[in-house]
N, C-alpha and C positions, 0 to 999 in steps of 0.2 A: 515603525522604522525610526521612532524620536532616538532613539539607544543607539543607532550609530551617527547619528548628529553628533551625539553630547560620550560617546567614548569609542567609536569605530575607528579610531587608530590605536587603541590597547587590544583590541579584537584580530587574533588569531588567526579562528577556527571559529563558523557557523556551522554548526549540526543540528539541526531538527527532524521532526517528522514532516513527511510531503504532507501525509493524509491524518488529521488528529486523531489516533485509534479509539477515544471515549467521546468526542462529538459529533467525528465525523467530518470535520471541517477538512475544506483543503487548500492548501496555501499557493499564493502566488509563484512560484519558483523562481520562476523567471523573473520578477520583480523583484525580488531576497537576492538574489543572484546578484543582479546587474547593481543595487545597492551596496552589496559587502565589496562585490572587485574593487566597488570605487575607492573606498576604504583602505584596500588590498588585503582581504582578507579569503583564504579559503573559504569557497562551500560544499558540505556533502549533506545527504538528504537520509533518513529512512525512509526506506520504501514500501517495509511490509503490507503497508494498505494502500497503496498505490500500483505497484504492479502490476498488470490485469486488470483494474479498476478504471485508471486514468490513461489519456493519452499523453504519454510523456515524449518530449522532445531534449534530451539531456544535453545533449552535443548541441545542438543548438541554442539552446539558454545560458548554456557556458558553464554547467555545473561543473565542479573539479570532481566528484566520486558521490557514488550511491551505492547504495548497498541494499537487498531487499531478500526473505525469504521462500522459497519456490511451491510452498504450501496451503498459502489460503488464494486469495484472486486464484493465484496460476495453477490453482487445481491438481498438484504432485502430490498431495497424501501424505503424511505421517513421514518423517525425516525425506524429506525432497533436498535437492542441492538447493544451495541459496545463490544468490547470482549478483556481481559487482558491476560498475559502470566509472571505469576512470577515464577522463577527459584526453583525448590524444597528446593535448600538448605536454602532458607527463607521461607521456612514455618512454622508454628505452634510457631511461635516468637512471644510474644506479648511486647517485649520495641523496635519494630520497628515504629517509627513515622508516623502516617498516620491518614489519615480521617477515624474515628469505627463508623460502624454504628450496629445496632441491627440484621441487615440480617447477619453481619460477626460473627456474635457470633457462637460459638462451638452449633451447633444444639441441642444435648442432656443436654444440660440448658439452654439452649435459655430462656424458657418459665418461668424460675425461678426468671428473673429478679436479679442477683447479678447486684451491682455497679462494679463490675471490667470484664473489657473484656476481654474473651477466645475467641481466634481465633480460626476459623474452620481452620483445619489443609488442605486448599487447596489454592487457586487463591481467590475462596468466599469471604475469610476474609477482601478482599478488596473491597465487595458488599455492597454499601448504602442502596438501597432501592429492593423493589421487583420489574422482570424484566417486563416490555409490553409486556402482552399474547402475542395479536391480533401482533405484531409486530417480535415476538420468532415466529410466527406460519411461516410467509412467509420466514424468513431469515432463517427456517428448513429449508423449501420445497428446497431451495436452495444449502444448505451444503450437503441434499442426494444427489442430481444430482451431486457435486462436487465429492462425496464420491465415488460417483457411476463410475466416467468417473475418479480419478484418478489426484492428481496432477501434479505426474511426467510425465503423458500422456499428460494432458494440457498444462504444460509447453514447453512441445516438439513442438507441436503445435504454439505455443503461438511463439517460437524461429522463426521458417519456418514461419511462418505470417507478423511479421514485417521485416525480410528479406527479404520478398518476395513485401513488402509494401515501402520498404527503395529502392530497386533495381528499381522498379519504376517511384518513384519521382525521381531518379537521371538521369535516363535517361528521361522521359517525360518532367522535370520542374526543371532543371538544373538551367536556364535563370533564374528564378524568386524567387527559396527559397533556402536555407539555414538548413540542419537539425544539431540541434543542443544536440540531444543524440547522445550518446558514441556510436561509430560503432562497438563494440566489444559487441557479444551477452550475454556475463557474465555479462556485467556493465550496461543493462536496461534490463526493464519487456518488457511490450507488447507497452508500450506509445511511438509514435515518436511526437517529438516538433520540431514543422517547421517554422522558423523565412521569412516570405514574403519579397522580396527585394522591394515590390510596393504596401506598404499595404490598403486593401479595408474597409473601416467602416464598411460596414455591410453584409460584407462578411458571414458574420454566417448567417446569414436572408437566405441570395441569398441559401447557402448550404441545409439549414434546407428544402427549398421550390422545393429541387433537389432530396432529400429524402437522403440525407447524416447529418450524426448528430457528432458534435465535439465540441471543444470547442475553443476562442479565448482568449487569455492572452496580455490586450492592453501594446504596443501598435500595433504587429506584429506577435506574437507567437502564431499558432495553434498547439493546442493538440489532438496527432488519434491516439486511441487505440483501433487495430483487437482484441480483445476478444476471444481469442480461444472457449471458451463454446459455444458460436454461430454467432459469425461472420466466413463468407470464404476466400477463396484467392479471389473469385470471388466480392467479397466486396471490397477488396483491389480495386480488378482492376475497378470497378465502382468510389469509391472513385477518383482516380487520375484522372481519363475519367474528372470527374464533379469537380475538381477544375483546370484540366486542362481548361477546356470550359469559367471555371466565370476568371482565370487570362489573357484569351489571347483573353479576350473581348467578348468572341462570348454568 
């Protein structure tokens, strides 16, 4: 926060990510937030590792815009809509700068074709084109089930999983890695980032073939995220089993 002490009146525009996508970290919002306004500066967030991960409260933190993709957390598959979050108190503005497309126009003349744009007085206004049915249809099916089970539930979950994931690897595989998200359950989602003291090339191959699925961040960083929606503790403990077996050779 020393950076906007010593220049937070030449400061704009804050944009970051909510959730660090290579450590895993998750940042305060609400305290970035209430920091930059004092300043008077915009904030907007990426969300793609946030969304479905974290319990976000945006309107209420005072964030001015986020933006996040409909695809990982929120479980929409393969080109999912991506989904915005602009701040009430900018809406129905129209000398705010932005890309206008014909979908943002105020519905009830849309169809009249004026040369000047009326924002629909929601998020929309910052709608270019029309959304992918086939694509709205699966990242629904999706948001019920969230809607359904709850994200304060999830998160609760979601806490006890990679605890319970973290507690683990520290004891089974101490010797060999390294985790390098924040051990304080505030400051990450569900993601641990585990840096290998002895790293395998194709280590992902070997896992993928073990029936464990993650991700590598060359040159040493694996990304594992228990999903509370439907991963178990009993995943956890499969998980370690089988990168315990591929690190100690067997």
């Amino acid at each position: 926060m020393d950076c906007f002490h010593h220049h937070g009146h030449e400061i704009a525009l804050v944009l970051i990510g909510g959730v660090n996508y290579y450590t895993g970290q998750a940042f305060d919002m609400k305290a970035i937030t209430k920091k930059a306004h004092k300043y008077g500066c915009l904030v907007g967030f990426d969300l793609a590792h946030g969304a479905g991960n974290l319990h976000l409260k945006l309107h209420d933190w005072g964030v001015d815009f986020a933006a996040w993709c409909g695809y990982k957390y929120l479980n929409g598959g393969p080109g999912a809509p991506s989904g915005v979050f602009i701040h009430e108190r900018h809406l129905g503005k129209s000398d705010i700068p932005r890309f206008e497309g014909w979908w943002g126009h105020d519905k009830s003349t849309r169809f009249q074709m004026h040369d000047k744009f009326v924002p629909t007085a929601t998020a929309e206004a910052w709608q270019l084109s029309n959304p992918p049915i086939f694509s709205m249809a699966s990242l629904l099916a999706s948001l019920e089930i969230f809607h359904e089970a709850g994200i304060e539930s999830l998160r609760k979950k979601s806490e006890k999983l990679t605890s319970y994931l973290e507690l683990l690897l520290k004891s089974e595989l101490k010797d060999h890695i390294t985790i390098i998200t924040p051990v304080s359950v505030r400051n990450r989602g569900c993601q641990l980032s585990i840096r290998l003291k002895n790293p395998i090339s194709n280590i992902i191959d070997i896992l993928h073939k073990k029936g464990a699925v993650c991700d590598l961040r060359d040159p040493d960083v694996l990304r594992v995220a228990p999903v509370p929606l439907y991963n178990s503790f009993d995943d956890c403990h499969q998980f370690v089993h089988i990168l315990k077996e591929i690190l100690n050779g067997s």
